[in-house]
C-alpha positions in Angstrom: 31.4 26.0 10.7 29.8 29.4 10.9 32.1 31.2 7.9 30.7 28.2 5.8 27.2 28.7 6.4 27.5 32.8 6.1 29.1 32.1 2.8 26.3 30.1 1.4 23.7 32.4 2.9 25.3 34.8 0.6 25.1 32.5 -2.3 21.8 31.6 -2.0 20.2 35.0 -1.0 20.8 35.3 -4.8 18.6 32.9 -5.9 16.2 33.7 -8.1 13.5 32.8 -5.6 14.7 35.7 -3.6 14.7 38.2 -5.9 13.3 41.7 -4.5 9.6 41.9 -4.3 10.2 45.5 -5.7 11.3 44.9 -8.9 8.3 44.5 -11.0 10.3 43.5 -14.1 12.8 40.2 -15.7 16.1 41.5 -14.9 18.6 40.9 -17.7 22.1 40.4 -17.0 25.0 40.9 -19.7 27.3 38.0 -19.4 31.2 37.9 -19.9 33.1 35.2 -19.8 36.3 35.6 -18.0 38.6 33.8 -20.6 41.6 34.1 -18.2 39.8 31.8 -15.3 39.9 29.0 -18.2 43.1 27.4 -18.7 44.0 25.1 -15.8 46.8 22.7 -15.4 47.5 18.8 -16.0 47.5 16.4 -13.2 50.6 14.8 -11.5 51.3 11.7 -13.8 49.5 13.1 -16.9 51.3 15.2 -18.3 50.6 13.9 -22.0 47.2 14.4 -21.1 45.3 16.4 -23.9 43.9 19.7 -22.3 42.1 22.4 -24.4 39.8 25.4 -23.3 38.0 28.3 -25.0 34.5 29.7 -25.9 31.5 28.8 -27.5 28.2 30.8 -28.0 29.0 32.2 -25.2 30.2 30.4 -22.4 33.4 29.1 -21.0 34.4 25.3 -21.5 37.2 23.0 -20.4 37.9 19.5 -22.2 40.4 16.9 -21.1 41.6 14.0 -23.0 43.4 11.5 -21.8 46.6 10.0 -23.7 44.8 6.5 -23.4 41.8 6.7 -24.4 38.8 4.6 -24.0 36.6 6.5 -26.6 34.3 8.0 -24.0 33.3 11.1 -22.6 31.6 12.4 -19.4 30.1 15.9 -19.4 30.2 18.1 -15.9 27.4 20.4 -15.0 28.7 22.3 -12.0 26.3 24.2 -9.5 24.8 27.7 -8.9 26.6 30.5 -9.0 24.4 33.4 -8.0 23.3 36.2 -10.6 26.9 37.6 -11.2 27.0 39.2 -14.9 31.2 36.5 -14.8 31.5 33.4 -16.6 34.3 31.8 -15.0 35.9 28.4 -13.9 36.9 28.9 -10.0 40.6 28.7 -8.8 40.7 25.6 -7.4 37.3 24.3 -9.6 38.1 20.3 -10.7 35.8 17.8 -11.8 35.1 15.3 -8.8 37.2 12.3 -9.3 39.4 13.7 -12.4 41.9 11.5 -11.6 39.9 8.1 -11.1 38.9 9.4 -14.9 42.0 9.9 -16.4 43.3 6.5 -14.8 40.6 4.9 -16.5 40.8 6.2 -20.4 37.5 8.8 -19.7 37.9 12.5 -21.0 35.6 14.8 -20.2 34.0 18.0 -20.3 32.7 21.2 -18.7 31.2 24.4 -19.4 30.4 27.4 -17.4 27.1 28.3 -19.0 26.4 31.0 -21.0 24.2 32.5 -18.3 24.5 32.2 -14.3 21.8 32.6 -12.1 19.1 29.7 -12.0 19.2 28.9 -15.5 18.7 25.2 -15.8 17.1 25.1 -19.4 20.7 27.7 -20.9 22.6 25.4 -18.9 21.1 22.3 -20.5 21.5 23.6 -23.9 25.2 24.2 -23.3 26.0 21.7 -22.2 24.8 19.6 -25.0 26.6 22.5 -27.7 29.9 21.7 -26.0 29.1 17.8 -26.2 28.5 18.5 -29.7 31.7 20.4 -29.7 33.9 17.6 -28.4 34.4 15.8 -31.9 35.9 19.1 -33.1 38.7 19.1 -30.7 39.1 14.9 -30.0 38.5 14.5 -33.9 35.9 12.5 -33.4 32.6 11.4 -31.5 32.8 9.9 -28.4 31.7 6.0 -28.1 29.1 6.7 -25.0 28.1 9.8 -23.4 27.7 10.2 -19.6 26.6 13.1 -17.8 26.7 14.1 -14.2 26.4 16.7 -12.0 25.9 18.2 -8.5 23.5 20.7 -6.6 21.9 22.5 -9.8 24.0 20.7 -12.4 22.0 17.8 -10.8 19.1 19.6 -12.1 21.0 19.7 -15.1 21.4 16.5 -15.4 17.8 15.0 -14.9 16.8 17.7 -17.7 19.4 16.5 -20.1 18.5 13.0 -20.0 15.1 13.9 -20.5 15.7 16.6 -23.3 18.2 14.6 -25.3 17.5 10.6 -24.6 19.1 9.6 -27.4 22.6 11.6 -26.3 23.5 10.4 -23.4 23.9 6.7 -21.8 24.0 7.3 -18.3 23.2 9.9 -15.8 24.5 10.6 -11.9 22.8 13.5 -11.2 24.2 13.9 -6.9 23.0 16.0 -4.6 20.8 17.2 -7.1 17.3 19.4 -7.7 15.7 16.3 -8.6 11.9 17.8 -7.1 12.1 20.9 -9.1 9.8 23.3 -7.5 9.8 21.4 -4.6 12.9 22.5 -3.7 11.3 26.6 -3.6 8.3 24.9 -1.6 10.2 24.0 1.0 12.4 26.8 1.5 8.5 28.5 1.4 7.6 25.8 3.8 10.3 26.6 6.8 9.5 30.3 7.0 5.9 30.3 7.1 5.7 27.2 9.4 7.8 29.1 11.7 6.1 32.5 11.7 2.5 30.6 12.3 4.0 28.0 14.9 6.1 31.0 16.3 3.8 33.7 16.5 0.5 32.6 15.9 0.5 34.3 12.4 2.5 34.3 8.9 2.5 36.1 6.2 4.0 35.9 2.1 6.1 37.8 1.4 7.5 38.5 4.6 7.9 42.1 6.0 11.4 44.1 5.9 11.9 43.5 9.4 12.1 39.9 8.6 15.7 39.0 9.0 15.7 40.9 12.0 13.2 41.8 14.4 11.0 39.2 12.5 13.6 36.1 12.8 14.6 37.1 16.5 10.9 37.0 17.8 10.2 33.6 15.7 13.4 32.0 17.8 12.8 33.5 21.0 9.1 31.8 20.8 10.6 28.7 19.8 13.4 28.2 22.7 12.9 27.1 26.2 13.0 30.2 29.0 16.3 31.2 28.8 17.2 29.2 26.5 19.2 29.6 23.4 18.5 28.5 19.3 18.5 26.0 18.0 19.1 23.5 20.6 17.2 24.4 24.0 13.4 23.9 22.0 10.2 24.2 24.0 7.2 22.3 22.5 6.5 24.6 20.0 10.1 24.3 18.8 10.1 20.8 19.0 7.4 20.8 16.7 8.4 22.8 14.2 11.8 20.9 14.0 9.5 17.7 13.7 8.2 19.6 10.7 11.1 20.3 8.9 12.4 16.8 9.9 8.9 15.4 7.7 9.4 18.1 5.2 13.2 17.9 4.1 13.1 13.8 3.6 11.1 12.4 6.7 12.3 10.5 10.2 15.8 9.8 9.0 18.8 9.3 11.1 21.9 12.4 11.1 18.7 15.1 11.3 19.7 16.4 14.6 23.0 16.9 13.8 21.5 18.7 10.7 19.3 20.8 12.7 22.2 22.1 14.7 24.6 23.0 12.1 22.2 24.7 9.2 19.9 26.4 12.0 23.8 27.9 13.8 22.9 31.0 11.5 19.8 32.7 10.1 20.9 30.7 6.7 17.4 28.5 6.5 15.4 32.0 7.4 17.2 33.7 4.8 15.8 31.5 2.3 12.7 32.7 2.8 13.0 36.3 1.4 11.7 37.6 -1.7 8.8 37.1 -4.1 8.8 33.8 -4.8 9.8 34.5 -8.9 12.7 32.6 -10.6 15.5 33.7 -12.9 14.2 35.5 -15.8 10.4 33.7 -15.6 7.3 35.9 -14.4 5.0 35.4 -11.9 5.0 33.3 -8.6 6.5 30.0 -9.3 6.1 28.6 -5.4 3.1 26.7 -4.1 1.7 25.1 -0.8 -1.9 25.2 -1.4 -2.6 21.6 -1.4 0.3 20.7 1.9 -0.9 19.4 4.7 1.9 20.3 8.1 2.7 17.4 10.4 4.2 18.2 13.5 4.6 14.6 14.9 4.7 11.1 13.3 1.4 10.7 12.9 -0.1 10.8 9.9 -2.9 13.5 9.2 -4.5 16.2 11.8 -3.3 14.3 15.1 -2.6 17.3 17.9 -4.6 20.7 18.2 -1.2 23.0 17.0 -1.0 20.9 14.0 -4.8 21.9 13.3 -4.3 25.5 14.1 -1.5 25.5 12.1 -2.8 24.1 9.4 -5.6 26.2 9.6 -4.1 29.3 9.7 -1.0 29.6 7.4 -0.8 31.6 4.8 -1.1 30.3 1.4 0.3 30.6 -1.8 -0.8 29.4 -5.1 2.3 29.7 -8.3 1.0 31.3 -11.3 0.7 29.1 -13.9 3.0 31.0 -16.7 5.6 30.6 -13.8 6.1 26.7 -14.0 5.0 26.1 -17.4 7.1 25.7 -20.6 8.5 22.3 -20.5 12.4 21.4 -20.5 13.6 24.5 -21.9 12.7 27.0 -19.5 15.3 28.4 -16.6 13.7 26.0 -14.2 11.8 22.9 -16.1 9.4 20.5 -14.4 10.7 16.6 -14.2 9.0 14.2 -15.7 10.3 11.0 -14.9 10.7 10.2 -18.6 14.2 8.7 -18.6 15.9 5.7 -20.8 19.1 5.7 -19.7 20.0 4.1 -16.5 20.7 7.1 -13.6 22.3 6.7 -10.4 22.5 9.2 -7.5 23.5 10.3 -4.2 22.6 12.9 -1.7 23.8 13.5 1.9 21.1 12.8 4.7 21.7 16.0 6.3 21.9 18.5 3.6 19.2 20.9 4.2 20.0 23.5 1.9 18.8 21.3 -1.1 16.9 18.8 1.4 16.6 14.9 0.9 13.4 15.1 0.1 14.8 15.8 -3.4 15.4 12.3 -3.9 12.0 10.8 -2.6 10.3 13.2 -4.8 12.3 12.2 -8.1 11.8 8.7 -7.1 8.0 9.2 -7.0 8.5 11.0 -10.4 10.3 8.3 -12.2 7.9 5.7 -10.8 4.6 7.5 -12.5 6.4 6.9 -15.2 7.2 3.2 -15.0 11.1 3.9 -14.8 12.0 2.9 -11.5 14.1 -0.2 -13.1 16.3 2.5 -14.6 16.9 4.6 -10.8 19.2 4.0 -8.2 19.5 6.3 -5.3 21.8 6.4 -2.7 22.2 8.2 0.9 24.5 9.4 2.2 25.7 10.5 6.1 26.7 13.9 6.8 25.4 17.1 6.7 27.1 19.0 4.2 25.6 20.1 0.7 27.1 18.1 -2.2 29.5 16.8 0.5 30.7 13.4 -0.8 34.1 12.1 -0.6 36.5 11.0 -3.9 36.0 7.5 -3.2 32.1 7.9 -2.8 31.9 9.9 -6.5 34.4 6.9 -7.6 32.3 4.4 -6.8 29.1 5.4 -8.2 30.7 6.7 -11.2 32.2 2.9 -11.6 28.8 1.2 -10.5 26.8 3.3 -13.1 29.6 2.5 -15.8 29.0 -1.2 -15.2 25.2 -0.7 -15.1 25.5 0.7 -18.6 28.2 -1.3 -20.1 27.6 -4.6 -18.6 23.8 -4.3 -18.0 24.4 -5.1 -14.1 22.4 -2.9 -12.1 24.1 -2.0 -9.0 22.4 -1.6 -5.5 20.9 1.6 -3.9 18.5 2.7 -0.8 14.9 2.6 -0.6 14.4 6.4 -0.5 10.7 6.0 -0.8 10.1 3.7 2.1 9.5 5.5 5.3 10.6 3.0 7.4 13.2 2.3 5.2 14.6 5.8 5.7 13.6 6.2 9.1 15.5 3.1 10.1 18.8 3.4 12.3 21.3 1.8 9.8 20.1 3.9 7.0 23.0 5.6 4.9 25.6 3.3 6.0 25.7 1.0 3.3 27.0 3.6 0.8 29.0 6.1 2.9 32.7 5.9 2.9 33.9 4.6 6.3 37.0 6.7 6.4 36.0 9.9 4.4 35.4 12.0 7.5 32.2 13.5 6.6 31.2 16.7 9.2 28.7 15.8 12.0 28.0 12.2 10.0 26.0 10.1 12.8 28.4 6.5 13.5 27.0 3.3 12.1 
């Protein structure tokens, strides 16, 4: 458990919300695709399977097309993959359920971007060039388009729909950015709630001793005497875990397991460093002027730490230039306006890109009037993007039907608090016998 969470604390302390408050200007990386990472090999039983691969404007891609079929074609948009200047497909890199596609006539299609880093609005545009592509190598244009993807290709996803609504026909955008900025407010939110709630003080951006000194005095306040993190809480550690509870997707069951295994390392604190830019954008692109911190259940200033808390954080306001620019910057704002019908899914306990992601999209599409066209599901266990086959098998099948046959398939109320907050919520859609890490028994 702890070599996974020190590998994504290495991943994500290159986000570009980390970035080094030092470095005054856009860094601009020179990308290379490695062109040997790109061929990969047919599956057991198709053989006849057409596979091609190459380079376009740029980027890496990968196309598949089975021997049988159906006429149509679902795009991948993988995840993050730090600021590295390589353009690669990984080792052991598959598209979820590639087999469940072959078996039923889909080919489809991936690229590795022609940038890394947090580049949302390059990836969204290459994604739709290698779309475009795909009638040069099948010969011709598919009969539907679907799209999905997971973590940032999520992100992805929501953008493309939104970008190109007359593209694609579906969308199942999982574990996905689906709040945007939110998702840099909360990692904001974490390490300022526990330097004020800690230490009676907090400060943006946080000092060099931070990881250190900084994070050791923060958990040390936070335990019982003699106690150790994150498990052995005093009231004031109690209360931040409330927090972050309220602030990551609300009173939900599978959080304590959740708590234990992302707080068994300084992961979360790590989030926290930096300056608050993104990839290649100027300016401070995070925000918690206007939140309000609960530290219990009760809604609005309830308990005299809550108040002093609330009181005394530090606050900081995004620049405007930093958020603005609609779908085609590196990180674009959601807007809700989808026409295609979207399905996802999103673990209850992933607190690296936090539940809340969903209840904010849903509140997103809503404004809009498009909640007829959303389905959300959750899921138990407390892994990011850690669904089984048969749960990316089902949904992939369910949002077929929804667009082929018009029958809209069930989801979770993600936006009801008591909803979420209820014991028996994420059981409906979780696979029963796919093992998921520290998932809390039905």
């Amino acid at each position: 458990m702890r070599r996974g969470l020190i590998v994504l604390a290495v991943v994500a302390m290159l986000l570009g919300v980390m970035s080094p408050a030092a470095e005054a200007k856009v860094t601009r990386i020179v990308y290379t695709v490695d062109e040997e990472s790109l061929p990969f090999e047919p599956l057991g039983g198709f053989g006849d399977a057409q596979l091609e691969w190459g380079v376009l404007e740029g980027a890496g891609w990968r196309i598949e097309i089975p021997a049988e079929w159906n006429g149509d074609l679902v795009m991948w948009a993988h995840g993050f993959r730090g600021d590295i200047p390589t353009l690669s497909f990984g080792p052991d890199e598959e598209v979820p359920a590639r087999r469940w596609l072959l078996e039923n006539g889909y080919a489809w299609a991936a690229s590795t971007y022609s940038k890394n880093s947090y580049n949302v609005g390059t990836a969204v545009s290459d994604t739709r060039k290698l779309n475009r592509h795909f009638k040069n190598v099948a010969g011709r244009k598919a009969n539907r388009n679907y799209i999905a993807g997971a973590s940032m290709g999520g992100h992805i996803t929501a953008v493309s729909i939104e970008r190109f609504p007359n593209v694609y026909d579906g969308a199942m955008p999982v574990c996905g950015v689906l709040g945007d900025f939110e998702l840099f407010d909360y990692f904001l939110d974490f390490n300022l709630a526990a330097q004020q709630i800690a230490l009676g003080e907090s400060q943006f951006p946080v000092a060099d001793d931070y990881p250190t000194a900084g994070v050791s005095a923060i958990k040390a306040a936070l335990v019982t005497d003699g106690g150790e993190w994150p498990n052995e809480l005093n009231d004031k550690g109690q209360a931040f875990k409330q927090l972050v509870e309220l602030r990551s997707g609300g009173d939900r069951p599978n959080f304590d397991e959740a708590w234990a295994f992302w707080n068994a390392s300084d992961f979360l604190f790590g989030l926290g460093l930096g300056d608050g830019t993104v990839a290649e954008r100027r300016g401070v692109a995070i925000d918690n002027t206007d939140a309000f911190y609960e530290t219990d259940l009760i809604a609005g200033p309830s308990n005299d730490l809550e108040i002093d808390l609330n009181a005394g954080i530090a606050r900081v306001a995004h620049d405007r230039k930093a958020r603005k620019g609609g779908v085609r910057v590196p990180s674009p704002e959601l807007t809700g306006k989808i026409k295609v019908p979207v399905l996802t899914m999103h673990n209850l306990g992933d607190l690296f890109v936090p539940f809340h992601m969903e209840t904010e999209y849903q509140a997103t599409v809503a404004a809009r009037g498009n909640s007829d066209l959303l389905v959300q599901r959750a899921i138990r266990g407390v892994r990011h993007c850690g669904f089984t086959t048969a749960e990316y098998e089902q949904g992939f099948a369910d949002l077929v039907d929804w667009v082929e046959n018009g029958n809209k398939p069930d989801g979770d109320d993600v936006g009801g608090p008591a909803a979420v907050a209820d014991p028996n919520f994420g059981c409906r859609f979780t696979d029963p016998e796919g093992g998921h890490f520290l998932a809390t028994a039905c």
